[in-house]
N, C-alpha and C positions, 0 to 999 in steps of 0.2 A: 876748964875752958868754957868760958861763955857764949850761948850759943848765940847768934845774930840774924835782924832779919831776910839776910844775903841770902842763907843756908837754901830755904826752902827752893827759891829762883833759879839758884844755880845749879841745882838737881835737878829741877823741870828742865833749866835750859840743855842737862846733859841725858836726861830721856831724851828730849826732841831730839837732839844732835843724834842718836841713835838709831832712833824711829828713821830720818832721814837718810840716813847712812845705810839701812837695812833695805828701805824702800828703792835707794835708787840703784843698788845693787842687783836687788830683784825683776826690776825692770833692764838695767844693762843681760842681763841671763837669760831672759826668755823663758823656756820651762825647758828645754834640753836635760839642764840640770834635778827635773824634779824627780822624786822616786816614785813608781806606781804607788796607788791609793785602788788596788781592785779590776775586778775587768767595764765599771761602768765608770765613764766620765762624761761632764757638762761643760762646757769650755765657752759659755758665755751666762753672764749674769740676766736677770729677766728684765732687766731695760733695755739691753741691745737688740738696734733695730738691726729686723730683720726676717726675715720667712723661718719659724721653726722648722728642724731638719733630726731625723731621728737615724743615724748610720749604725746598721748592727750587721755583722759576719763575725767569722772562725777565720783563724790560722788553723791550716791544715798543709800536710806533706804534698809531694807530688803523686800519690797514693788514698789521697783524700782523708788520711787519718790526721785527727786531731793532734794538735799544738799547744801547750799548757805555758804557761809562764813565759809566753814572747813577752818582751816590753816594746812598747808601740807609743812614741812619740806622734802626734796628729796637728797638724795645722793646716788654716787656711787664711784667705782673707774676710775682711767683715762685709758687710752689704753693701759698703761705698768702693770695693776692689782695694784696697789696704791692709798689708798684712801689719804693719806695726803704727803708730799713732801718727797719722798721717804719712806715711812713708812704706816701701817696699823691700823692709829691712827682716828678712826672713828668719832668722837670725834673734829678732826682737818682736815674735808674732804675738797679738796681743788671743788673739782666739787659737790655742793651744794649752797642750795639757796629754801627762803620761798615762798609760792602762798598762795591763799585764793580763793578757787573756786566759780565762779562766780552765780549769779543768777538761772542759769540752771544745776548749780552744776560741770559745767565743767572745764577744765585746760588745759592748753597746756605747755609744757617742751620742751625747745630747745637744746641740750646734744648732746654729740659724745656716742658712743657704747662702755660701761666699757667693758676693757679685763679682762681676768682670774687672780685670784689674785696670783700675783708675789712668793706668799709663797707656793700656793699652798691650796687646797682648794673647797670650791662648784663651779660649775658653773655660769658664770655671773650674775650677778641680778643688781636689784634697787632697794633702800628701800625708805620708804612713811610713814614719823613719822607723826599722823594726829592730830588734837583736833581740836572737834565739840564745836562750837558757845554755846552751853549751859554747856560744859566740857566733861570731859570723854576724854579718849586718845587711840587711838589704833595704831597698826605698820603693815604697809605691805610688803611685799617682792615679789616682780616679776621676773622669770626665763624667758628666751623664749628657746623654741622648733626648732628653726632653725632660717634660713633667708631664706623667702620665694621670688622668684620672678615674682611678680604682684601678682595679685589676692585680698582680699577683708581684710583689715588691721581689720575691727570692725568684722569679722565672730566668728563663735560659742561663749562661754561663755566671755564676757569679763569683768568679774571680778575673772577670775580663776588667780591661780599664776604663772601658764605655759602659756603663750601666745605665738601666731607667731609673725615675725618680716617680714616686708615684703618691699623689696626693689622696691622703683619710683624713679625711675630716678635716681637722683646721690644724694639721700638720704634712707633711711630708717626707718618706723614706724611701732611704735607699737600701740596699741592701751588695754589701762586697766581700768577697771571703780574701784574704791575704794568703797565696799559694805560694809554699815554697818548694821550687822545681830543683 
């Protein structure tokens, strides 16, 4: 069989067809579906505007002991109040991304500061879709109280749903433990 100059074309046209087919797959799915990668994740790339935001706590019991291998889904919306590309599609959140907290039950979250949602609505938050290592699922949701500057990011209750946010430097943390009661 000889070969012709079809061949090469119609391979590249059946990569692209691929490529596109995996792409908008990944996009209908959200990250619901992704498997932890660790207890640290970055859930936006360094072009996204926005105020850096640095979220670190522990999963711990109602006894304050540590939590190992929850998996923890995290989203919010971007700086414009949008959770999906233009839209309010939670479901298809574009700043989201799974952890699995670590041995000491802790996490870190490397995120810009969700703005106010674009529709109109509560004030900002973060939500924290969880399921514990032996099953059971729970959901959190974390407001903050302000933007504090300096002072003590882990002070008073830090599994409450109101937290402060407290700006160092030319970032901003929060700091929230995930309790499970």
């Amino acid at each position: 069989m000889r070969p012709t100059s079809k061949s090469p074309s119609l391979l590249l046209l059946g990569v692209l067809l691929v490529l596109l087919a995996t792409s908008a797959s990944a996009q209908r799915a959200g990250c619901q579906d992704q498997k932890p990668d660790g207890s640290v994740i970055g859930l936006v790339a360094a072009d996204e505007p926005g105020e850096p935001l640095v979220v670190i706590g522990r999963a711990v019991d109602g006894d304050g002991q540590p939590l190992a291998g929850v998996k923890v889904r995290v989203f919010h919306t971007d700086a414009e109040g949008y959770y999906s590309a233009g839209g309010m599609d939670e479901s298809k959140s574009r700043l989201c991304g799974v952890l699995e907290t670590a041995t000491d039950g802790g996490y870190r979250i490397e995120t810009i500061l969700p703005g106010e949602y674009a529709t109109g609505g509560p004030r900002p938050h973060i939500h924290f879709d969880t399921e514990l290592p032996g099953g059971g699922t729970r959901f959190f949701t974390v407001h903050w109280s302000g933007i504090e500057e300096g002072g003590d990011p882990a002070a008073g209750e830090r599994g409450a749903s109101t937290r402060p946010i407290v700006r160092d430097g030319e970032s901003l943390h929060l700091v929230y433990d995930l309790v499970f009661r």
